[in-house]
MIDOSE-1310 file (N, C-alpha, C; in nm, 2 decimals, decimal comma, always signed):
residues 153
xxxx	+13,44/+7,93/+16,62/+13,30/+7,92/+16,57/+13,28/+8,01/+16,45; +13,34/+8,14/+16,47/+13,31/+8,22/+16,31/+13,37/+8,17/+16,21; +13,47/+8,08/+16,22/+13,55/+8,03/+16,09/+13,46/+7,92/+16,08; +13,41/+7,85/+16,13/+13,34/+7,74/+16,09/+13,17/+7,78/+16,02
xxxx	+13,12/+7,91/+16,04/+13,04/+8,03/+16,01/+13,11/+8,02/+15,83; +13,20/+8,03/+15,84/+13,21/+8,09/+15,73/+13,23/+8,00/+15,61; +13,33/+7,85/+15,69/+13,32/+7,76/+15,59/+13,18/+7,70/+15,50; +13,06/+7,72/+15,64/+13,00/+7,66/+15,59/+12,88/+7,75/+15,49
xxxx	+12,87/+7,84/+15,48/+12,85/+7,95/+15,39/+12,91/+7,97/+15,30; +13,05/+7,98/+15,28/+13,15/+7,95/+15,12/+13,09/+7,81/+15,10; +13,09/+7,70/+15,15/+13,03/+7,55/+15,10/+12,90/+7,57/+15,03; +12,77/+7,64/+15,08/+12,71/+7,66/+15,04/+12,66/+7,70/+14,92
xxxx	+12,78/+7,85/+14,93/+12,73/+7,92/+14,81/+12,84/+7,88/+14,68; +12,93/+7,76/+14,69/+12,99/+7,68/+14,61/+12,92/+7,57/+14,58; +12,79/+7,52/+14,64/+12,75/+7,44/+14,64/+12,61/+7,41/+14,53; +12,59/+7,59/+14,55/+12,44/+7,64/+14,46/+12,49/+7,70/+14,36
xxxx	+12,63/+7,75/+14,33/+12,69/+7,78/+14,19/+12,70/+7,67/+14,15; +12,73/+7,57/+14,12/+12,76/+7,44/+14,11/+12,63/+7,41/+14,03; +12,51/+7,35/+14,13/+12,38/+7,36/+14,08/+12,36/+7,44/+13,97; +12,40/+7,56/+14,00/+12,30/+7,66/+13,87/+12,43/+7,69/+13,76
xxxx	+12,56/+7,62/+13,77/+12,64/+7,59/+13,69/+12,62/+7,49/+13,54; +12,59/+7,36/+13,64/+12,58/+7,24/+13,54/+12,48/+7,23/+13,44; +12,36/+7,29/+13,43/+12,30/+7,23/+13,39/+12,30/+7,37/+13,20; +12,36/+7,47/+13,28/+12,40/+7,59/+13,19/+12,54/+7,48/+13,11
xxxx	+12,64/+7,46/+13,19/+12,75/+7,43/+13,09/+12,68/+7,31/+12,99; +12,61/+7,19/+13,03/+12,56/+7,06/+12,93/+12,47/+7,15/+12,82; +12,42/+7,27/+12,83/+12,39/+7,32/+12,73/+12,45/+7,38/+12,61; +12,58/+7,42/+12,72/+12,67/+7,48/+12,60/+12,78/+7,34/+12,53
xxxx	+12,76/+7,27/+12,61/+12,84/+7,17/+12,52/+12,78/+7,09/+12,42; +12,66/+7,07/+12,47/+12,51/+7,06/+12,35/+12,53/+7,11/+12,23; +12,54/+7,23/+12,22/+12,53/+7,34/+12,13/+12,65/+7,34/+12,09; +12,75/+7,28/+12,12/+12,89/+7,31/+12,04/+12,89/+7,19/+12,02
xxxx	+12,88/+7,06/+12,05/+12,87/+6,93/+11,91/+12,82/+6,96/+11,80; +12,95/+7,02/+11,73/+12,88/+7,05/+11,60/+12,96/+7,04/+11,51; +12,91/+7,08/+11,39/+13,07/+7,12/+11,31/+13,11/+7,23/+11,31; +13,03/+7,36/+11,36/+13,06/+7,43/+11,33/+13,24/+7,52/+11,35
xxxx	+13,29/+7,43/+11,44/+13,44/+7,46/+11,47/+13,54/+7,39/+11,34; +13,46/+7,34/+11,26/+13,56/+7,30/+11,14/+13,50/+7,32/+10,98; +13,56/+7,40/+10,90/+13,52/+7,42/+10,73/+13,64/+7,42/+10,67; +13,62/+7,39/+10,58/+13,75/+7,39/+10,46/+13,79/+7,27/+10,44
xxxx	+13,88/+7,26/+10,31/+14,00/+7,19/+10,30/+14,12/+7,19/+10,37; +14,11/+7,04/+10,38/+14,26/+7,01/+10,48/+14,34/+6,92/+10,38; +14,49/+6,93/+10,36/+14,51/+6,86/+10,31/+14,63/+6,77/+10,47; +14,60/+6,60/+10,37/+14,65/+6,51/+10,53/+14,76/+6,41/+10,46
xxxx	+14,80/+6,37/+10,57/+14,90/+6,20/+10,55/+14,89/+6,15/+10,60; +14,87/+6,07/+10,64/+14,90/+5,94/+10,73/+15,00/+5,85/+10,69; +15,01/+5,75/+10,79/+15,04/+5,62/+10,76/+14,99/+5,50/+10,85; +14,96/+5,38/+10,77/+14,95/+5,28/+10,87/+15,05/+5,16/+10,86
xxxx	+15,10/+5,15/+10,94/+15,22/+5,07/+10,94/+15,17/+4,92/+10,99; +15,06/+4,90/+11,05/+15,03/+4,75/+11,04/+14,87/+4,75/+11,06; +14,86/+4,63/+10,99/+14,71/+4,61/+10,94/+14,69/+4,45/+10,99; +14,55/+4,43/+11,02/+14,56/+4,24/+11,08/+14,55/+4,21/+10,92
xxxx	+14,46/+4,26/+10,85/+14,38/+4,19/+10,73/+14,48/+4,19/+10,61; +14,61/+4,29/+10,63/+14,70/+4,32/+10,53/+14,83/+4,37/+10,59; +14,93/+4,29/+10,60/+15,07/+4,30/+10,71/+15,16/+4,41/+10,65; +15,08/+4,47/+10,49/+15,21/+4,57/+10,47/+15,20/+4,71/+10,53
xxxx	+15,27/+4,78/+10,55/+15,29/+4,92/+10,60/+15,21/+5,00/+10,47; +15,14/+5,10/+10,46/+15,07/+5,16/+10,37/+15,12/+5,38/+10,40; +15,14/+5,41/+10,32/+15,09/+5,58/+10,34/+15,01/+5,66/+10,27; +14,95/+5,70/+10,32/+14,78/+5,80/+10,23/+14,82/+5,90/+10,25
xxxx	+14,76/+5,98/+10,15/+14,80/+6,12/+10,12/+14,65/+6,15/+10,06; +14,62/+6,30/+10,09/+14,44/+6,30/+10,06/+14,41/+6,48/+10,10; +14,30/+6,46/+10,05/+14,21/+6,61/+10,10/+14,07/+6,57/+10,16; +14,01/+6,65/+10,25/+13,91/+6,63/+10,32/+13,90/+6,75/+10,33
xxxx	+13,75/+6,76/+10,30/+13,69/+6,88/+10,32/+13,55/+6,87/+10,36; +13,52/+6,95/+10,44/+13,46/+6,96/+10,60/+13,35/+7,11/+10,58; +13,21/+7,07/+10,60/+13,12/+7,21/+10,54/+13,08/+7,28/+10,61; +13,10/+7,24/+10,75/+13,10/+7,33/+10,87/+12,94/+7,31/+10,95
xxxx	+12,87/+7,22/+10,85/+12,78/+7,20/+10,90/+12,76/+7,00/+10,93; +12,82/+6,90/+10,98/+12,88/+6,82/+11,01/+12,91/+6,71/+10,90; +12,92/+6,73/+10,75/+12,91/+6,64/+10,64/+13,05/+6,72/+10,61; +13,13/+6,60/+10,54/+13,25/+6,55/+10,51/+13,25/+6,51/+10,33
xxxx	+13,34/+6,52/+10,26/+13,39/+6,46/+10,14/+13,56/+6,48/+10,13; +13,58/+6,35/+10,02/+13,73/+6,35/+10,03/+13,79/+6,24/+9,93; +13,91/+6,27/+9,95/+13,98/+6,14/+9,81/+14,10/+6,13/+9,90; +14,15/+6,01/+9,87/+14,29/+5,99/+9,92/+14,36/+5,85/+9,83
xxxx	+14,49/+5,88/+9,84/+14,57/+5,79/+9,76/+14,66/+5,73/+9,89; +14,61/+5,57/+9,84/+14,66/+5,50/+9,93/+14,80/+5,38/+9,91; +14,94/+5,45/+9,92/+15,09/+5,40/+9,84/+15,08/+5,26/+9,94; +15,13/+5,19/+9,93/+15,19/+5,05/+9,95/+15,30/+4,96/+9,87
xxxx	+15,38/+4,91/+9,91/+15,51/+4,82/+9,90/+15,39/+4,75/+9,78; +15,50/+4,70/+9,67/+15,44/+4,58/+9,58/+15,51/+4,48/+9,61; +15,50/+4,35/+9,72/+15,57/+4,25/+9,75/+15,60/+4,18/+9,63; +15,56/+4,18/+9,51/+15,65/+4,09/+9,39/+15,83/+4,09/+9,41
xxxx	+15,86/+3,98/+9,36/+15,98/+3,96/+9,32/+16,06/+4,08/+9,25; +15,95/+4,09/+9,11/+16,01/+4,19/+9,04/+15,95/+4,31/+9,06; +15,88/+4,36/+9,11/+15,81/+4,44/+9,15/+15,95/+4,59/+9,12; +15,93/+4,71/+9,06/+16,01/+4,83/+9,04/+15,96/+4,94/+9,10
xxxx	+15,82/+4,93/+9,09/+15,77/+5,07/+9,16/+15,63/+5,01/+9,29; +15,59/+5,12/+9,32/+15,50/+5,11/+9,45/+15,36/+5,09/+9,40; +15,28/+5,03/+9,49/+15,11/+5,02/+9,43/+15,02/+5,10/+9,47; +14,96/+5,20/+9,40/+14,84/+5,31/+9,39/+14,71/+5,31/+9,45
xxxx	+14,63/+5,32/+9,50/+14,51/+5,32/+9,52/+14,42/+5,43/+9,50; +14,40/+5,49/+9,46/+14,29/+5,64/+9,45/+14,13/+5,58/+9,57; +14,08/+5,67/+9,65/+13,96/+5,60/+9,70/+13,90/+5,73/+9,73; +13,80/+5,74/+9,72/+13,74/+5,86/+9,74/+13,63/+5,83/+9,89
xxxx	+13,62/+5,92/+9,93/+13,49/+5,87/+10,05/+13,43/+6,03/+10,14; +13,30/+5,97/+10,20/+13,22/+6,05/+10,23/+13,21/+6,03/+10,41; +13,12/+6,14/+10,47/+13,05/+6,06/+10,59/+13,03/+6,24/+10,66; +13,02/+6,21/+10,82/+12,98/+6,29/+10,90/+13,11/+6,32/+10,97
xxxx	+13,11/+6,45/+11,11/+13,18/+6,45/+11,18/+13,16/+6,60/+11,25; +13,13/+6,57/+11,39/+13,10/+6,61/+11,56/+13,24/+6,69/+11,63; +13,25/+6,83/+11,65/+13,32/+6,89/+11,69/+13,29/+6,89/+11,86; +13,36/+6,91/+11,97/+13,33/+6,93/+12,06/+13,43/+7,06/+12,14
xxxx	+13,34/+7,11/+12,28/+13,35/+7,22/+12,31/+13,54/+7,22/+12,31; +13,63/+7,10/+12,35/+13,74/+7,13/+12,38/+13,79/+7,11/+12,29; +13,80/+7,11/+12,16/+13,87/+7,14/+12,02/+13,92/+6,99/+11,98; +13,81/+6,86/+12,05/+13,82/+6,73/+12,00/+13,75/+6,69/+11,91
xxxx	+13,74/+6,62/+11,85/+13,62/+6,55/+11,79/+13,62/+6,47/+11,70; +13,53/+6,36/+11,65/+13,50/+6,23/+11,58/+13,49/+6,21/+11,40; +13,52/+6,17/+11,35/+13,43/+6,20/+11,21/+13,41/+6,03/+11,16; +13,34/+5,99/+11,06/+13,28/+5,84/+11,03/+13,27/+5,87/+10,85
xxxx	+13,38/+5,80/+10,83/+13,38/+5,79/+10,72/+13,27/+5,67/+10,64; +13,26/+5,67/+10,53/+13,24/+5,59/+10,49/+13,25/+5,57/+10,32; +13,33/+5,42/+10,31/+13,42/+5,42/+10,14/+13,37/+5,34/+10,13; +13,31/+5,38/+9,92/+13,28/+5,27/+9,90/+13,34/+5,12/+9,89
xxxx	+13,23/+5,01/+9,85/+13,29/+4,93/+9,86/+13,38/+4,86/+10,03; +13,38/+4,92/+10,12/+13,49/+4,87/+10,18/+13,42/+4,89/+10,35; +13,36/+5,02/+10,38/+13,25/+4,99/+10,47/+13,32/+5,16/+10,54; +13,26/+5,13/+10,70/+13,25/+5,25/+10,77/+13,35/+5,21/+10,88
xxxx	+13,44/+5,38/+10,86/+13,57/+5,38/+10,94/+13,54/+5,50/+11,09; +13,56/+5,50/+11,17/+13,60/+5,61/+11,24/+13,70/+5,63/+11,30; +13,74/+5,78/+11,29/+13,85/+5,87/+11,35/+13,81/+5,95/+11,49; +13,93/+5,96/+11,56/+13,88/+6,05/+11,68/+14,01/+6,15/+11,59
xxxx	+14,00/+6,27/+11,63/+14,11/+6,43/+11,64/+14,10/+6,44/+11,70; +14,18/+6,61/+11,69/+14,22/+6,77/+11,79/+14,25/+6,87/+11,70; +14,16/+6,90/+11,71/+14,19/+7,10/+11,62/+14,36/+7,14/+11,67; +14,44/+7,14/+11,56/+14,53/+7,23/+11,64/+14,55/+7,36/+11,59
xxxx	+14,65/+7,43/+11,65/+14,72/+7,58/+11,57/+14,60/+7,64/+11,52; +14,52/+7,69/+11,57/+14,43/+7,77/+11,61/+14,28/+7,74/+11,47; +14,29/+7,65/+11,48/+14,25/+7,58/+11,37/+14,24/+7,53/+11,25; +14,39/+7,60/+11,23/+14,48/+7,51/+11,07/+14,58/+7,40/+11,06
xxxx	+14,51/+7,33/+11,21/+14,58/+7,17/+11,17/+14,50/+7,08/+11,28; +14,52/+6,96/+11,22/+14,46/+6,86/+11,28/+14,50/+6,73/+11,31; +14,49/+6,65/+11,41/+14,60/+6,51/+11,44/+14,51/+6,42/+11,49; +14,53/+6,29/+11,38/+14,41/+6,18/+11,42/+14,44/+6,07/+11,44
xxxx	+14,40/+5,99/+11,43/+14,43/+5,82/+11,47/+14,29/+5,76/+11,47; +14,29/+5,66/+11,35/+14,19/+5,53/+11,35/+14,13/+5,50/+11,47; +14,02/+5,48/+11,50/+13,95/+5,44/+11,62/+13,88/+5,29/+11,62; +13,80/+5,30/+11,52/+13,72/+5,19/+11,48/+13,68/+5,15/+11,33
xxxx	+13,64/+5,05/+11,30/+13,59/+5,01/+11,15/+13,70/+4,92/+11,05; +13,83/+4,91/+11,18/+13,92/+4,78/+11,12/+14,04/+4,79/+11,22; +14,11/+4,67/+11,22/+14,20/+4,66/+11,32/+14,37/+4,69/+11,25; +14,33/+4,80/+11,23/+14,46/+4,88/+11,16/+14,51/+5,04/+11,28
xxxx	+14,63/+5,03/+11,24/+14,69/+5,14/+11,33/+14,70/+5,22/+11,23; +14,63/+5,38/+11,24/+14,65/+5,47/+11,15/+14,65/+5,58/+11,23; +14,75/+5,65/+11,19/+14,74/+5,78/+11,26/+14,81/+5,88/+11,20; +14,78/+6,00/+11,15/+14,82/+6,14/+11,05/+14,80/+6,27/+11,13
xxxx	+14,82/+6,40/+11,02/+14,81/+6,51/+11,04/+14,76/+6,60/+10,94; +14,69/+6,68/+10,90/+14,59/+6,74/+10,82/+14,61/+6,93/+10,88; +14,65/+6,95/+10,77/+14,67/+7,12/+10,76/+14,57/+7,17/+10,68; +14,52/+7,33/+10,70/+14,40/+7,36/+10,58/+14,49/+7,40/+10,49
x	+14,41/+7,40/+10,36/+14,49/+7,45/+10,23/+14,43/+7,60/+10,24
């Protein structure tokens, strides 16, 4: 009977921490959707090795820079194969682009590009190495597989 005393008293008072838990942590997670877990320049690469709209393999090389308050700017060069016959060197793209991007409490988070001309992309990450690198992958905004890594400068 006293162990059953006591379970149900530990149950309890695990029960009302809990309560007076949750509604404190959705605040703190509130408050950390932010950017403020990301500033500076990163410099990144990717590659996307298959595209529906465009079957060749591509690699981007770029800087993104992140203001700590959730706005984004950046340029990236985007190499690709020249399928010509005679084709000797590789094909260039320079593209520059802008957008937003949402940090969250566990060092994940989104950003939404948007280039001109071509429309609105999003990425999911992960902060790594204590915040001087980052590892992403295309989410939405085209049916391309892209996925890189971004160090601060």
């Amino acid at each position: 009977m006293k162990n059953r005393s006591r379970v149900i008293i530990l149950a309890a008072v695990l029960i009302v921490g809990i309560a007076a838990w949750m509604p404190l942590r959705s605040l703190r997670v509130a408050a950390q959707t932010s950017g403020a877990g990301l500033k500076g320049s990163f410099g990144f690469t990717a590659t996307a090795p298959y595209a529906l709209s465009n079957p060749i393999p591509a690699a981007i090389l770029g800087v993104i820079t992140f203001d700590g308050a959730r706005n984004l700017t950046g340029n990236q060069t985007i190499v690709s194969p020249d399928l010509s016959a005679t084709a000797t060197t590789v094909q260039t793209q320079a593209v520059p682009f802008t957008g937003t991007y949402s940090v969250y409490a566990d060092g994940t988070g989104n950003l939404t590009t948007q280039i001109p001309g071509v429309g609105t992309n999003t990425v999911s990450f992960v902060i790594t190495d204590g915040g001087s690198g980052l590892m992403f992958v295309l989410t939405a905004g085209t049916n391309s597989l892209i996925t890189g890594t971004a160090r601060k400068q």
